[in-house]
C-alpha positions as YAML, in Angstrom:
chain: A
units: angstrom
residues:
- id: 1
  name: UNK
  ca: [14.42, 17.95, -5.37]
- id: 2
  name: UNK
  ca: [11.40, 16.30, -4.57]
- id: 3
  name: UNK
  ca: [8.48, 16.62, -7.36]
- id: 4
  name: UNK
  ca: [5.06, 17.77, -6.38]
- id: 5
  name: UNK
  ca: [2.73, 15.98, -6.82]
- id: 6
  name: UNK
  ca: [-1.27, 16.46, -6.30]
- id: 7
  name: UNK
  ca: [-2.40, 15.64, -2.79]
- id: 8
  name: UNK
  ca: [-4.15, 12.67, -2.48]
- id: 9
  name: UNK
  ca: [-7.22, 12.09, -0.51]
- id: 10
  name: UNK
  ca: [-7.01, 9.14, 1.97]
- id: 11
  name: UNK
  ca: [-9.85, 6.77, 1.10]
- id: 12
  name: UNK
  ca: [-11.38, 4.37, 3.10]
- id: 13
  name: UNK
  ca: [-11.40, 0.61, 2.42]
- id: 14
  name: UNK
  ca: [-15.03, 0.29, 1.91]
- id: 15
  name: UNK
  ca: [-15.00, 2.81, -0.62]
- id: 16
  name: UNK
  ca: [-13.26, -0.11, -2.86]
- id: 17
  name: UNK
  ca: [-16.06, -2.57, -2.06]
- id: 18
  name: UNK
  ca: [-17.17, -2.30, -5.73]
- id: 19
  name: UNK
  ca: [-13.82, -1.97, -7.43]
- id: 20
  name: UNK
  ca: [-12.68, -5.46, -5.67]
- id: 21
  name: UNK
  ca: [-15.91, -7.29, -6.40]
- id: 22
  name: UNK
  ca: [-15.26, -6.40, -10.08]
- id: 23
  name: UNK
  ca: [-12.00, -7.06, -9.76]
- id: 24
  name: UNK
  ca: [-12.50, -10.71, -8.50]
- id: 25
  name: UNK
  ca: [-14.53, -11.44, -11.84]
- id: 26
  name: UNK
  ca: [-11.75, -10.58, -13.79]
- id: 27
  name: UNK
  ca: [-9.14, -12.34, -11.58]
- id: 28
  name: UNK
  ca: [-10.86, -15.39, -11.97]
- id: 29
  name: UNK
  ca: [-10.18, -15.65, -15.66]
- id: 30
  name: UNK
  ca: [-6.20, -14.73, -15.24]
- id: 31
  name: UNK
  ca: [-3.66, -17.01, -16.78]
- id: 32
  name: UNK
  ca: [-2.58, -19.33, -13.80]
- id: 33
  name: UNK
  ca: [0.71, -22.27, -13.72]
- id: 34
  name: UNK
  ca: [-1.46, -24.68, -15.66]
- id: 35
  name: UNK
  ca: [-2.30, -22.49, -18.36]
- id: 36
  name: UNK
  ca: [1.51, -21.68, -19.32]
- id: 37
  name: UNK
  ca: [2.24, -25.08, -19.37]
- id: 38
  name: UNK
  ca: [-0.23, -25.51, -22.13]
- id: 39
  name: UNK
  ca: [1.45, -22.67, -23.91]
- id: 40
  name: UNK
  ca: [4.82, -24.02, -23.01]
- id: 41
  name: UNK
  ca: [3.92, -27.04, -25.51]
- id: 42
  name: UNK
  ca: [2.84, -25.08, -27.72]
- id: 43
  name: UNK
  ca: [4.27, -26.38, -30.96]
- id: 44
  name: UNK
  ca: [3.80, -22.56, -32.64]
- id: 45
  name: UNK
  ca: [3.57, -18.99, -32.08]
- id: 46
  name: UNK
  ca: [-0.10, -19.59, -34.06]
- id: 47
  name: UNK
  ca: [-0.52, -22.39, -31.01]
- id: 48
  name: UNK
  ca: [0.00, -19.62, -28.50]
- id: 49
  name: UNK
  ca: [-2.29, -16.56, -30.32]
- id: 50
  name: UNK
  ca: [-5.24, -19.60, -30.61]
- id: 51
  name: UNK
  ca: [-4.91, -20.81, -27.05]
- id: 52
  name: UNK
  ca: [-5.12, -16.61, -25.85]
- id: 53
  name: UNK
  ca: [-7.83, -15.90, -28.15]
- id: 54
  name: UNK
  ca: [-10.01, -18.99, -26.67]
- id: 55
  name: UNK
  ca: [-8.92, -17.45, -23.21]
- id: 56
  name: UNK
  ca: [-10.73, -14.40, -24.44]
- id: 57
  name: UNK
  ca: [-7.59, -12.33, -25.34]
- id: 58
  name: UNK
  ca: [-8.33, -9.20, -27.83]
- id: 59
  name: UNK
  ca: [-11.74, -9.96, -27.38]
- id: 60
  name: UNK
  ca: [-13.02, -7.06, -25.22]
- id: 61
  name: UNK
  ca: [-12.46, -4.24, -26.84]
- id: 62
  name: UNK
  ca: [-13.85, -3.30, -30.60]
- id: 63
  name: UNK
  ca: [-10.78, -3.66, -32.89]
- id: 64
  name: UNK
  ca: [-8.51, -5.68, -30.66]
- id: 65
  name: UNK
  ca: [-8.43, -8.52, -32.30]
- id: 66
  name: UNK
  ca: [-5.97, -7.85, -34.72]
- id: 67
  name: UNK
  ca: [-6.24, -10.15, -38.21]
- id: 68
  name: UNK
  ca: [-3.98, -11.63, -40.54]
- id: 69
  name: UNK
  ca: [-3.97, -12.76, -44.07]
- id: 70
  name: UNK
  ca: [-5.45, -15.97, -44.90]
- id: 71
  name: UNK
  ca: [-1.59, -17.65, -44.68]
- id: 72
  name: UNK
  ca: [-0.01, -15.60, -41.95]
- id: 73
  name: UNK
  ca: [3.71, -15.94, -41.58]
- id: 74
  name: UNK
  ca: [5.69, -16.24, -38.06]
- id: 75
  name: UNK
  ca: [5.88, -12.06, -37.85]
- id: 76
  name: UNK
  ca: [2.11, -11.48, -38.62]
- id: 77
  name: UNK
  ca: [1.13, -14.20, -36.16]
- id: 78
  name: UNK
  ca: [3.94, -12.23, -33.23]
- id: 79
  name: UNK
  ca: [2.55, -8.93, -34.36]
- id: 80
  name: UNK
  ca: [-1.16, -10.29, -33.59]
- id: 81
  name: UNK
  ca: [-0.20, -11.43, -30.21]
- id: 82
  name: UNK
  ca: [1.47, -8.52, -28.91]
- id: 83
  name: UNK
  ca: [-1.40, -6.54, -29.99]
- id: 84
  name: UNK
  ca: [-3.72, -8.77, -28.38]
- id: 85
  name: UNK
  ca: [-1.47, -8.55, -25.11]
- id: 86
  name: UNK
  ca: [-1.37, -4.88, -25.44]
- id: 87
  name: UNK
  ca: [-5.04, -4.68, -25.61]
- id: 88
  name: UNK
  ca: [-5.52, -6.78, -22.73]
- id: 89
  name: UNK
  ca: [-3.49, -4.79, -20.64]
- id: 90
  name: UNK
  ca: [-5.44, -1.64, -21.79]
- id: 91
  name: UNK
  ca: [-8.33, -3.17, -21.34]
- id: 92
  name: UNK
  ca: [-8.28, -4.39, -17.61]
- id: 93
  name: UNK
  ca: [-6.57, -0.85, -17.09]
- id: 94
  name: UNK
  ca: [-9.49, 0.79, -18.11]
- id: 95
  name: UNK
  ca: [-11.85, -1.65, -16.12]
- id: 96
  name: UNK
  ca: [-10.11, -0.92, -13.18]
- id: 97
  name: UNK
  ca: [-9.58, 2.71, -13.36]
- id: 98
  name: UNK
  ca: [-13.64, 3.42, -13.58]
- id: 99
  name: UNK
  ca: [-14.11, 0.80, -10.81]
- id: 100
  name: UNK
  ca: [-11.79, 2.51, -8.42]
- id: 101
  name: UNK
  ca: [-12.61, 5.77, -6.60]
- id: 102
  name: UNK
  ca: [-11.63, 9.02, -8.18]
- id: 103
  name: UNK
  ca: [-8.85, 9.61, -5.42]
- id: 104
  name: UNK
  ca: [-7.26, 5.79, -5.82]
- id: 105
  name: UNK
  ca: [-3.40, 6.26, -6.24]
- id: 106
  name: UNK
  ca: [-3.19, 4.37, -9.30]
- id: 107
  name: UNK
  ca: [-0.55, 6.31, -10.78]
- id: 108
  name: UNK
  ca: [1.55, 4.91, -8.48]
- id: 109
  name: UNK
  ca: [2.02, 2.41, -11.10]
- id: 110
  name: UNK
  ca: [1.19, 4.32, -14.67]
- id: 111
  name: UNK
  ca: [4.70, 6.63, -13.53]
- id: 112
  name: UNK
  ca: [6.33, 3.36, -14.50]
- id: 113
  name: UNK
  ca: [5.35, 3.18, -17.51]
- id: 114
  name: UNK
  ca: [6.15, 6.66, -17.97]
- id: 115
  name: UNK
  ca: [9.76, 6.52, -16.63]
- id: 116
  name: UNK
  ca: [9.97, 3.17, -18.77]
- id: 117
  name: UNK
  ca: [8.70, 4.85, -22.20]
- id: 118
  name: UNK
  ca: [10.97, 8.00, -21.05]
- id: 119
  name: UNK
  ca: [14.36, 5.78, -21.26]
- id: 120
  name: UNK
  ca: [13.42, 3.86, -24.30]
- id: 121
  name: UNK
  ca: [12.56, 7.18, -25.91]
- id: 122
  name: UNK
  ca: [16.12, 8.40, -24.73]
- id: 123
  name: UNK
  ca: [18.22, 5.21, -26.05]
- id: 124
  name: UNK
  ca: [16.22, 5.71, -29.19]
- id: 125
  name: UNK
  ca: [17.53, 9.20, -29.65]
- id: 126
  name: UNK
  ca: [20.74, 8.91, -28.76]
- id: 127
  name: UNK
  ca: [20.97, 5.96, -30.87]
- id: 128
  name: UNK
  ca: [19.62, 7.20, -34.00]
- id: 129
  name: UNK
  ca: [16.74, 4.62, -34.17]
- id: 130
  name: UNK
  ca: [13.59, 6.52, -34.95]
- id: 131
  name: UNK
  ca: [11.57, 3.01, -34.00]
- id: 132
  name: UNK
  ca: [10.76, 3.76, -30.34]
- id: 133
  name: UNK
  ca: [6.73, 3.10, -31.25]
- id: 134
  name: UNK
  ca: [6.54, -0.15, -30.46]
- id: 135
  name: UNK
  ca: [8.88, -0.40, -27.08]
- id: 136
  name: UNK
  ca: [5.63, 2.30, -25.92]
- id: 137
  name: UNK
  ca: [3.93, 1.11, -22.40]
- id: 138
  name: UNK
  ca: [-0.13, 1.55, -21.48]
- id: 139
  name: UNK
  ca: [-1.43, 3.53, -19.80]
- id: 140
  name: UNK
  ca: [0.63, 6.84, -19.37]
- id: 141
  name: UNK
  ca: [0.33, 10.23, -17.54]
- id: 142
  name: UNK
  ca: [2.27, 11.45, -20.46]
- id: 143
  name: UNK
  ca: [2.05, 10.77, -24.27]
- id: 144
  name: UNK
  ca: [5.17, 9.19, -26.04]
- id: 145
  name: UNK
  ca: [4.95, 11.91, -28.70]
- id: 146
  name: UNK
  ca: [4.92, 14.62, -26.41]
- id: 147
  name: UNK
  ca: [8.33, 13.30, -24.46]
- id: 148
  name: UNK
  ca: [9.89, 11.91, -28.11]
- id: 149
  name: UNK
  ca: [9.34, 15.61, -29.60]
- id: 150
  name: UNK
  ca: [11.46, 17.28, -25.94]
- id: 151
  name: UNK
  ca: [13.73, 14.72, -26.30]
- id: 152
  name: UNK
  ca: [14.32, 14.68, -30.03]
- id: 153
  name: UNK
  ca: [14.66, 18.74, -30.43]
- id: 154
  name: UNK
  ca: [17.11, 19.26, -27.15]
- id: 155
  name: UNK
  ca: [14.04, 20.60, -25.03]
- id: 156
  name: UNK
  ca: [13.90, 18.20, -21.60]
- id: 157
  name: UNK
  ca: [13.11, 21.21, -19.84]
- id: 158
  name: UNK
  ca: [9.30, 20.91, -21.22]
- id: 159
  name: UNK
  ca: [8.69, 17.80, -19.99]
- id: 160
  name: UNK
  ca: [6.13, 17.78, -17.42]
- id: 161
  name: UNK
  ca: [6.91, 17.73, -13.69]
- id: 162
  name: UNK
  ca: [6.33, 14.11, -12.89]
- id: 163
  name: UNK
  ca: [10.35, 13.87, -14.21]
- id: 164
  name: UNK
  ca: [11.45, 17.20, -16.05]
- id: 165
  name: UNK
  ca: [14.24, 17.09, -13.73]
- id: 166
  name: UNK
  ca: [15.51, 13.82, -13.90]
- id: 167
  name: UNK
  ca: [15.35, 13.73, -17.78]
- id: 168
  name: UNK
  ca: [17.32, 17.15, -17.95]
- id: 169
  name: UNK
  ca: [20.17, 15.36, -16.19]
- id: 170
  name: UNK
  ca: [20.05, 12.11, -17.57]
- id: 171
  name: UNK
  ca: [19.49, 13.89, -21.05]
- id: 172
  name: UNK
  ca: [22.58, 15.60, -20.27]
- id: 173
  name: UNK
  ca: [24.96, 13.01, -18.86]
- id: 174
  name: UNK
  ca: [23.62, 11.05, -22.53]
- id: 175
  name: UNK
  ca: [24.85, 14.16, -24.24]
- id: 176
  name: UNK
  ca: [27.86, 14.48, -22.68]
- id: 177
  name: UNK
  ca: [29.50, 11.17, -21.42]
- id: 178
  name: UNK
  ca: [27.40, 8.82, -23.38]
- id: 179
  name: UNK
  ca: [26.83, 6.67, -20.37]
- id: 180
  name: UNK
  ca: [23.44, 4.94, -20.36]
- id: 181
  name: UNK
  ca: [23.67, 3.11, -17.17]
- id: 182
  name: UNK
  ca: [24.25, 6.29, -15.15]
- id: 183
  name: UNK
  ca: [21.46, 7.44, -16.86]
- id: 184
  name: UNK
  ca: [19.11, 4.79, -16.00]
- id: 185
  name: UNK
  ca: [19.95, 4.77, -12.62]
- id: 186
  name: UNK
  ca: [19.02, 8.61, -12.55]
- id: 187
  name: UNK
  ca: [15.70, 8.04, -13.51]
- id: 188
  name: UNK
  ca: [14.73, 4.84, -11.47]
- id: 189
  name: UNK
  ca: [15.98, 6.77, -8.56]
- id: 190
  name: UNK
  ca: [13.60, 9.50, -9.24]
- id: 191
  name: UNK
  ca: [10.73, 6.91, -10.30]
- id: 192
  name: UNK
  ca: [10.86, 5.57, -6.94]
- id: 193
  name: UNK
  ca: [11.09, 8.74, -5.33]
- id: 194
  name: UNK
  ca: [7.57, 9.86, -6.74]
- id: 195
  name: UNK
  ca: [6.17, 6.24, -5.64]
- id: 196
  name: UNK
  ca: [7.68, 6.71, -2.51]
- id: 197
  name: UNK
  ca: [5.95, 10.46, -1.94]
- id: 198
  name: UNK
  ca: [2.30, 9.00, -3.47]
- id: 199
  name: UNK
  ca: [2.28, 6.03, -1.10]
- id: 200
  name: UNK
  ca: [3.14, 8.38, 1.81]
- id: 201
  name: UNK
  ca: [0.53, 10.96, 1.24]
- id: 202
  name: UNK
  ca: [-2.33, 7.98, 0.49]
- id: 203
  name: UNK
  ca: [-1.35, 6.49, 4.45]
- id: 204
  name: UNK
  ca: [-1.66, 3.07, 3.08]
- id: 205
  name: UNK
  ca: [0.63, 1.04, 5.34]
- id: 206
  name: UNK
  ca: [0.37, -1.85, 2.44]
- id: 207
  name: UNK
  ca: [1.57, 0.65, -0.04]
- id: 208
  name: UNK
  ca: [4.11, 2.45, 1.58]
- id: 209
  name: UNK
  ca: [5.48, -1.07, 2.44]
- id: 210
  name: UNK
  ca: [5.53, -2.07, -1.19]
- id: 211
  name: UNK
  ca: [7.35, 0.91, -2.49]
- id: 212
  name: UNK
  ca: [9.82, 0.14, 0.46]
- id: 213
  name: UNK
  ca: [10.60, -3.15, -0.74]
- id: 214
  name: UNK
  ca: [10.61, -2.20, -4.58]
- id: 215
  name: UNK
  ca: [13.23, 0.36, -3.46]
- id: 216
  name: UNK
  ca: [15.56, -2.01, -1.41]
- id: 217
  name: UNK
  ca: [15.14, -4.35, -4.64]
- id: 218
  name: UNK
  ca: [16.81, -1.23, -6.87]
- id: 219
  name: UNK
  ca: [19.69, -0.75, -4.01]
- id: 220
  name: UNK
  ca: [20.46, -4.12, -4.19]
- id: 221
  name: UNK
  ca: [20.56, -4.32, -7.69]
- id: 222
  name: UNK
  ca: [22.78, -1.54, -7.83]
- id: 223
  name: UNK
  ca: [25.19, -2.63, -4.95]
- id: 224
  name: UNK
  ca: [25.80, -6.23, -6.76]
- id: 225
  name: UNK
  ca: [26.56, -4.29, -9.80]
- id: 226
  name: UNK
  ca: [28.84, -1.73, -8.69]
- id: 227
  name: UNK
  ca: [30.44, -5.05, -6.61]
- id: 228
  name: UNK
  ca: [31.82, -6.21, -9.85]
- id: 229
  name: UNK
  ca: [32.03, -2.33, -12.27]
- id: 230
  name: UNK
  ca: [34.38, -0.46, -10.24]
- id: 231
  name: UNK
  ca: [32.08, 2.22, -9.41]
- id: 232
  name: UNK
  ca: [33.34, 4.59, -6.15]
- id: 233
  name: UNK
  ca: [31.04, 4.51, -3.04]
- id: 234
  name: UNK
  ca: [29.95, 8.08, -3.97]
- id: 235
  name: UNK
  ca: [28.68, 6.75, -7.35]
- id: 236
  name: UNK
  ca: [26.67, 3.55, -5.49]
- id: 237
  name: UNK
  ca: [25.70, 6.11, -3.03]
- id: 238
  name: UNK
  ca: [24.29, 8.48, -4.54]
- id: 239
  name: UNK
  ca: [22.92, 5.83, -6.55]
- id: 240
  name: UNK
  ca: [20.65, 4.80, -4.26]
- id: 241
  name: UNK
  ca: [16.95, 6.08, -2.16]
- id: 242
  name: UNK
  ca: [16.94, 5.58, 1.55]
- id: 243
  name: UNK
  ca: [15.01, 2.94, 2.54]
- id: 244
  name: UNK
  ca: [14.34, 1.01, 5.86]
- id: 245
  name: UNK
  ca: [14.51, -2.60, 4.48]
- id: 246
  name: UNK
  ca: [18.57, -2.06, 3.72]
- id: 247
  name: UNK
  ca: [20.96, -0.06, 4.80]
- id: 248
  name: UNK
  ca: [22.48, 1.97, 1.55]
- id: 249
  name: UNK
  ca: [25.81, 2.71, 3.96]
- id: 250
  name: UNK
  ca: [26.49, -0.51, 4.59]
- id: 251
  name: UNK
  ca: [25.21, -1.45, 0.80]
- id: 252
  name: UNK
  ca: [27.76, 1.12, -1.03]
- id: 253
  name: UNK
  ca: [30.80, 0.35, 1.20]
- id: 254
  name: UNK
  ca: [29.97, -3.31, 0.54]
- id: 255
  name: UNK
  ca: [30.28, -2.81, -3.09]
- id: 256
  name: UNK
  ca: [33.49, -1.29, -2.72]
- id: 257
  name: UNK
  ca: [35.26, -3.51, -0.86]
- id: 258
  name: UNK
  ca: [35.58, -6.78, -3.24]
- id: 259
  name: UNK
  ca: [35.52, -6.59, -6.47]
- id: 260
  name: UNK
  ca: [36.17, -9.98, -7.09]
- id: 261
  name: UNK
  ca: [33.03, -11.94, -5.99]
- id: 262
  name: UNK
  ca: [30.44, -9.86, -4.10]
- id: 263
  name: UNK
  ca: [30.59, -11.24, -1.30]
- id: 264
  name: UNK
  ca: [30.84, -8.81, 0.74]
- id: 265
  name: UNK
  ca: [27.33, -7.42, -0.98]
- id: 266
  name: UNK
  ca: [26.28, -10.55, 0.00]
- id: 267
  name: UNK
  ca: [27.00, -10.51, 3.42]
- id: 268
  name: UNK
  ca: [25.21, -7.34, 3.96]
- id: 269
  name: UNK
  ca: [22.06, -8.87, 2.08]
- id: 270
  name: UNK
  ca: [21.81, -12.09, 4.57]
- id: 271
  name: UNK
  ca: [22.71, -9.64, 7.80]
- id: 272
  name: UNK
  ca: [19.34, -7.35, 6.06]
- id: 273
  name: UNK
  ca: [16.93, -10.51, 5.90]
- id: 274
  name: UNK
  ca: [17.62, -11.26, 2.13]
- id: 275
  name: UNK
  ca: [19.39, -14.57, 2.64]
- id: 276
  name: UNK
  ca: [17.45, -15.87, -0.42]
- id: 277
  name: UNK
  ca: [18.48, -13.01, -2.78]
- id: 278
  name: UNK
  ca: [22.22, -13.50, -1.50]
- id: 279
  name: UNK
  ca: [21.98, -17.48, -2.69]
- id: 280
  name: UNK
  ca: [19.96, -16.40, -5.81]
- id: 281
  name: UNK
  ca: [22.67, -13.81, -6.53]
- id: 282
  name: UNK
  ca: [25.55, -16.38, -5.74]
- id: 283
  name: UNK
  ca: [24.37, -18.50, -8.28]
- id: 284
  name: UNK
  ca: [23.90, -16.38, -11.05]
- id: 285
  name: UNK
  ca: [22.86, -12.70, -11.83]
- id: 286
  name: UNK
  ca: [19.54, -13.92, -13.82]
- id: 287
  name: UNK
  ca: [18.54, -16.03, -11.13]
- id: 288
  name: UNK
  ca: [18.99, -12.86, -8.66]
- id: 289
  name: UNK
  ca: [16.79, -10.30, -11.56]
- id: 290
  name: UNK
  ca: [14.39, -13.87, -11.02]
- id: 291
  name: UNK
  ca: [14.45, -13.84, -7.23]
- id: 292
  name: UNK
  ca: [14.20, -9.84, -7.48]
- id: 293
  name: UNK
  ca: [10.47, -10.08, -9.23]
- id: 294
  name: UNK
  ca: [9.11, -13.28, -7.32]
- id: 295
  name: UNK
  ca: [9.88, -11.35, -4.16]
- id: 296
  name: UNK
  ca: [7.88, -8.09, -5.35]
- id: 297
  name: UNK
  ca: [4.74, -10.56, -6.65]
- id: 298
  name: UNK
  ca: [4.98, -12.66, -3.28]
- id: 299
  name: UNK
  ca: [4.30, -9.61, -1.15]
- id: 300
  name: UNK
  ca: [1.10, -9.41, -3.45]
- id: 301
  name: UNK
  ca: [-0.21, -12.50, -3.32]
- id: 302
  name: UNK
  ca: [-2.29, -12.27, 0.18]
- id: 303
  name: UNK
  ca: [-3.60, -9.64, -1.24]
- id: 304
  name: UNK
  ca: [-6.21, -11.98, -2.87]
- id: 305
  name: UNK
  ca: [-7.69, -12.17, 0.43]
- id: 306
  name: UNK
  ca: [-8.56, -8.93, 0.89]
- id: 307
  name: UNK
  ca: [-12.07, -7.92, 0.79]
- id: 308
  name: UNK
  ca: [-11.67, -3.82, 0.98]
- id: 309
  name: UNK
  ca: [-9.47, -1.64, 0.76]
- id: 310
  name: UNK
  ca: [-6.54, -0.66, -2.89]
- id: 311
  name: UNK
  ca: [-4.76, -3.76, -1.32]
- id: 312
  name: UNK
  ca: [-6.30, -6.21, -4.11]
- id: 313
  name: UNK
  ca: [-6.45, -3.50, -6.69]
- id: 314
  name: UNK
  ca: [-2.46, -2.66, -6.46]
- id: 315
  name: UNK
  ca: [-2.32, -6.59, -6.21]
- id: 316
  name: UNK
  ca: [-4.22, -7.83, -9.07]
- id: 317
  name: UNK
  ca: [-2.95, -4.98, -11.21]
- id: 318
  name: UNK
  ca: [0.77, -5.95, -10.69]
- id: 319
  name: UNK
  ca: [-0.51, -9.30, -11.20]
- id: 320
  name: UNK
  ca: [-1.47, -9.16, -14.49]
- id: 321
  name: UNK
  ca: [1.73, -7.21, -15.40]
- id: 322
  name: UNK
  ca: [3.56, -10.39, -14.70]
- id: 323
  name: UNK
  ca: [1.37, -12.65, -16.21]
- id: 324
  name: UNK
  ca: [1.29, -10.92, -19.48]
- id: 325
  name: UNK
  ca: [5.42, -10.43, -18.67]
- id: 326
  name: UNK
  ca: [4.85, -14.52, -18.63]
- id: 327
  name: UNK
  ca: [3.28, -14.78, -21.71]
- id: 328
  name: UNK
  ca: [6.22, -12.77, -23.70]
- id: 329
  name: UNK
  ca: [8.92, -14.95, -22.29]
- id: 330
  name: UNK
  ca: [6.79, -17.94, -23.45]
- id: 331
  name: UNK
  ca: [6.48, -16.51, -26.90]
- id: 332
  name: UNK
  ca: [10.02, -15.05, -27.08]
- id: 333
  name: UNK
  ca: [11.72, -18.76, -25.98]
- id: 334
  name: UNK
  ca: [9.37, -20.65, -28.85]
- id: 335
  name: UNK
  ca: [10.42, -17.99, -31.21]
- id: 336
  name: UNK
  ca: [14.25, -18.74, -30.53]
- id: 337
  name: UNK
  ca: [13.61, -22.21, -30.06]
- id: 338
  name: UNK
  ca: [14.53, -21.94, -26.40]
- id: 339
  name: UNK
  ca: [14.28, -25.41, -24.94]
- id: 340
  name: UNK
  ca: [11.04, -25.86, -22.45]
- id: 341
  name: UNK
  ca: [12.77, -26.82, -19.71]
- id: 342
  name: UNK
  ca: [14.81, -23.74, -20.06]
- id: 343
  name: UNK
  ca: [12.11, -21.07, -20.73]
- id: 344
  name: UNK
  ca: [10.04, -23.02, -17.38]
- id: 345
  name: UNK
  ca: [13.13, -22.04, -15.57]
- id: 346
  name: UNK
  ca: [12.40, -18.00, -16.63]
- id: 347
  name: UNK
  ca: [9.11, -17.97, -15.60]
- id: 348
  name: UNK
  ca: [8.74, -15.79, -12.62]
- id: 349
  name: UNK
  ca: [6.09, -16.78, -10.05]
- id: 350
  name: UNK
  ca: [2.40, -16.01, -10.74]
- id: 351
  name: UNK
  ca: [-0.07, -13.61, -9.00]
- id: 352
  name: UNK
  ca: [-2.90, -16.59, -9.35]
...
């Protein structure tokens, strides 16, 4: 069932004049390749949370710059950057928002954090860990205490609209069958669904073309997975959203049919235009999640162009997503003592 949503008033693209010429001023000052290889030699996590606080990181916003004791271990000086790179995000979210016309279809991309805060709050339950605080995404349609407390007493069914549905089932197969990944794949399918109804009611061509490609990305996901799982073409099937960038017929029987390599799921990704996603896939599954995000931030990119229009706004938003997505890989690898060379190799490609 599809969820309703409130109609959305098509704008026109001088109506973002403002909201873009803001936006550029904030653009200018994004992270770009040569800034992560400065924090790629960093020598210390207190290397990285100097280098982003000189950047201007946690300085916007009273109280974002978090502060530690006058000998801050390793934890503190983590804690202090994800706070920083929290309030970062919140900030240029709340920039953007009150440049934007009332009627822009941001949401488009808030759902996702509300889907995303929905599942963690799920595996948290079901788990028995009562730390879900901190896996939280900003901003939301929907508070995380307001979905923990449905989820936590039994009571999906008061969840708002947005995905009351989808976390009744997935609550469900959780409580029954204890399978997470059929759960997951419940609720991005219903994420995308709700982007996919937003961007056709705004009539943005750009938009409706994004959420296109973000869906064939999940299908194709899902087909090389159930290629080597053993799911039934039902399961991949229904599994999937209809999209015109790849067939899901020709996706699910793919999966079906060898189980030993995928190559049959990678046959039908060449024949659908994806030739690079079947050689990133062939190679290894984290260089096809890698191929997978650089395709969704490439689409972006000429968006920088753009003078009018929620082109550059949907652009520069995702943007910073992955540069801050950058940043947390970079900070994760020193933290493990990933070799550089290695953690280069994770970085996705860069809006700037």
């Amino acid at each position: 069932m599809a969820v309703k949503t409130k109609a959305i008033k098509a704008t026109k693209e001088t109506d973002y004049a403002y909201a873009v010429a803001y936006m550029r001023t904030l653009e200018n000052k994004m992270l770009g390749r040569a800034d992560f290889e400065i924090l790629l030699n960093a020598n210390s996590a207190e290397d990285i949370l100097k280098y982003l606080s000189d950047k201007g990181y946690g300085n916007k916003n009273a109280g974002a710059n978090a502060k530690t004791g006058q000998n801050p271990d390793s934890t503190e000086i983590i804690e202090t950057i994800e706070k920083i790179l929290k309030a970062e995000l919140a900030y240029t979210w709340n920039e953007i928002k009150n440049a934007c016309p009332e009627d822009a279809p941001v949401n488009i991309l808030i759902y996702q954090n509300d889907f995303h805060n929905l599942k963690a709050i799920l595996k948290s339950v079901f788990s028995n860990n009562v730390n879900y605080e901190n896996l939280m995404l900003e901003p939301y349609t929907v508070a995380p205490d307001i979905i923990h407390h449905a989820i936590a007493n039994g009571k999906p069914e008061t969840l708002p609209d947005i995905f009351k549905e989808s976390a009744i089932e997935a609550y469900n197969i959780l409580a029954r069958d204890d399978d997470g990944q059929l759960a997951e794949i419940i609720l991005d399918k219903a994420l995308f669904a709700l982007m996919k109804d937003i961007a056709k009611q705004s009539k943005n061509s750009f938009l409706i073309d994004w959420v296109e490609l973000n869906i064939a990305v999940m299908n194709m996901k899902i087909a090389l997975r159930g290629a080597y799982g053993g799911k039934s073409r039902e399961f991949l099937r229904n599994a999937m959203l209809e999209c015109r960038k790849i067939s899901v017929d020709y996706l699910s029987e793919a999966a079906v049919k060898d189980v030993s390599d995928g190559s049959d799921v990678l046959r039908v990704f060449k024949e659908s235009g994806f030739e690079e996603a079947a050689k990133a896939a062939k190679e290894s599954v984290g260089e096809f999640e890698k191929w997978c995000d650089n395709e969704i931030i490439r689409y972006l990119q000429p968006t920088k162009f753009k003078t009018f229009g929620f082109e550059p706004v949907l652009g520069f938003l995702v943007g910073k997503e992955f540069e801050l997505q950058a940043a947390r890989i970079v900070l994760s690898g020193i933290r493990s003592g990933i070799p550089k060379q290695k953690l280069r190799e994770r970085l996705r490609d860069l809006y700037v």
